[in-house]
C-alpha positions in Angstrom: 5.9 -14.6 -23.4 6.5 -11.0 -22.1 4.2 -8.7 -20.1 2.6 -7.1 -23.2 1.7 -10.3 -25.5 -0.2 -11.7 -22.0 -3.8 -11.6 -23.2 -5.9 -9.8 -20.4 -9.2 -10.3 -23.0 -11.1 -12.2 -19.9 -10.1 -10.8 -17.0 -12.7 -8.4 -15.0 -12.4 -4.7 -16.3 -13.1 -1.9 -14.8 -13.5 2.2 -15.7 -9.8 3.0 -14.9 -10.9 6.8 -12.2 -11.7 3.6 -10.0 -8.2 2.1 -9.9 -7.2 4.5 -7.4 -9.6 3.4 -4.6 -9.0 -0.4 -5.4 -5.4 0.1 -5.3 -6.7 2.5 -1.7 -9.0 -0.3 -0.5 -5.9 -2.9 -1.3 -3.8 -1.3 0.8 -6.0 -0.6 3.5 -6.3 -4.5 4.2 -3.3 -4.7 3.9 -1.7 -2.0 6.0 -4.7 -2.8 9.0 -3.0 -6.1 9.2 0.4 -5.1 9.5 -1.0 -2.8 11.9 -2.9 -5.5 13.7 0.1 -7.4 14.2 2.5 -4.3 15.2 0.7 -2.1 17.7 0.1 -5.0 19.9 3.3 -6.4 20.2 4.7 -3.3 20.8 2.6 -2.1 23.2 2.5 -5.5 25.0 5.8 -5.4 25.2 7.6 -2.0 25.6 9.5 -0.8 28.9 10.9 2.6 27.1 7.2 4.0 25.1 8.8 7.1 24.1 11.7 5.2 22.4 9.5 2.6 20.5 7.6 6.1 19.2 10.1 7.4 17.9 12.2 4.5 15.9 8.5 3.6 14.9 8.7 7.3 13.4 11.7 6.6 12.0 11.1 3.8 10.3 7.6 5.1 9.1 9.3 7.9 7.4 12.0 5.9 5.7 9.4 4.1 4.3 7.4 6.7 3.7 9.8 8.5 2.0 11.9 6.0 -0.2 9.1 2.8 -0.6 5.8 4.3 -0.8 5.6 7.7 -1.7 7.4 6.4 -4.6 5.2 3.3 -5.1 2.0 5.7 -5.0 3.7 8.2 -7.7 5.0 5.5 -9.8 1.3 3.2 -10.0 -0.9 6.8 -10.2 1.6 7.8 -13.2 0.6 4.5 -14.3 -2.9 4.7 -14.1 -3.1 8.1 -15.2 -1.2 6.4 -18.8 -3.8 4.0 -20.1 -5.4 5.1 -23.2 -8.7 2.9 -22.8 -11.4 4.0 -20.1 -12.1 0.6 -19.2 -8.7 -1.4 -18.4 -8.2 -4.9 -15.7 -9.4 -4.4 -12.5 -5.7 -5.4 -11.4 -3.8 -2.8 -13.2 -3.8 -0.7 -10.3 -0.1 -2.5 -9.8 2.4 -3.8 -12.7 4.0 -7.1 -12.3 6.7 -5.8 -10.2 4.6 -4.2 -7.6 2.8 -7.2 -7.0 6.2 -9.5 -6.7 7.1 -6.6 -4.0 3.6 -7.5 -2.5 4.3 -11.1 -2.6 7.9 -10.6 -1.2 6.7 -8.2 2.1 4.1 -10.7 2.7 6.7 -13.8 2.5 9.3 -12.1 4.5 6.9 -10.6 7.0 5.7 -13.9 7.7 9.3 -16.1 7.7 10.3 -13.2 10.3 7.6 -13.8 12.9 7.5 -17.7 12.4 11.3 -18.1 12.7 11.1 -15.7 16.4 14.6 -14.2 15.8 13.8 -10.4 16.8 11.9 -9.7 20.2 8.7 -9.0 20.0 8.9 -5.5 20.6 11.2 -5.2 17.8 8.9 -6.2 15.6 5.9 -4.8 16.8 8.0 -1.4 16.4 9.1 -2.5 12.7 5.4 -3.1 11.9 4.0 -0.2 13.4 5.9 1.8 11.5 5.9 0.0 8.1 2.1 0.1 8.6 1.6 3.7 9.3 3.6 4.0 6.3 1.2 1.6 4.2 -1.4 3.5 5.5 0.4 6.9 3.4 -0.2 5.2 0.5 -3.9 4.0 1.4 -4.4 8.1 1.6 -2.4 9.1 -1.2 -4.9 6.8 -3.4 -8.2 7.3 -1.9 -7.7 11.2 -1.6 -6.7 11.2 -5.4 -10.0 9.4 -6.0 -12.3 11.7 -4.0 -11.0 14.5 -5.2 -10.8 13.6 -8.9 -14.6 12.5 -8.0 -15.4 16.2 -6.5 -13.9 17.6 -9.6 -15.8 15.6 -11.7 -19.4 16.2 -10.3 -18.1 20.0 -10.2 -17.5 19.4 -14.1 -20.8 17.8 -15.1 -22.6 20.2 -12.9 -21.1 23.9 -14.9 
């Protein structure tokens, strides 16, 4: 059975200008506990600050640049492409965005059970993955408010 013939009839719909800040609010949690994880460990753990700031930076805008700017453009293009006004409260991803989801998750936890990187080392490569998470959380909740703003501006010419 592929994607399209799967029949969403009973799953929870939503009005489709509020995908944006569930995709926001799903990132958010998501990004905090990356971020929850990361700034303590590297902090706890750093003799050189200045150098865990800056290959957090780095990684942060690798995967700014080439994961989740992308990811935002790519599931707002999405959004923006459904004809109905009411669509599943989950479309906010496609299938592949939440097996990328699924796959950070799994990997994220295998690394820190297995303890093969110091702790540092991975508090710097989840700082910096998590500001970048945090990108997208503000990429999607700034489309919403201001396609909001616009929208009371509309209703109120």
């Amino acid at each position: 059975m592929s994607a399209k013939e799967i029949n969403f009839d009973h799953a929870p719909r939503i009005r489709k200008k509020f995908l944006p800040l569930l995709a926001g609010i799903v990132w958010g949690v998501a990004s905090t506990a990356v971020l929850s994880i990361g700034i303590p460990s590297m902090v706890e753990n750093w003799t050189m600050p200045w150098l865990c700031i800056l290959v957090a930076a780095v990684i942060f805008f690798l995967f700014f640049k080439f994961v989740f700017f992308r990811l935002f453009k790519k599931h707002m293009h999405r959004i923006d492409s459904f004809e109905k006004d009411k669509v599943c409260a989950f479309a906010f991803f496609d299938i592949k965005g939440y097996i990328i989801m699924a796959c950070m998750i799994t990997f994220g936890i295998v690394l820190r059970s297995l303890d093969i990187l110091p702790h540092v080392y991975l508090g710097v490569l989840y700082t910096g993955l998590g500001f970048a998470m945090v990108s997208a959380v503000i990429g999607f909740l700034s489309t919403f408010i201001g396609r909001h703003i616009r929208e009371k501006e509309t209703q109120a010419n």
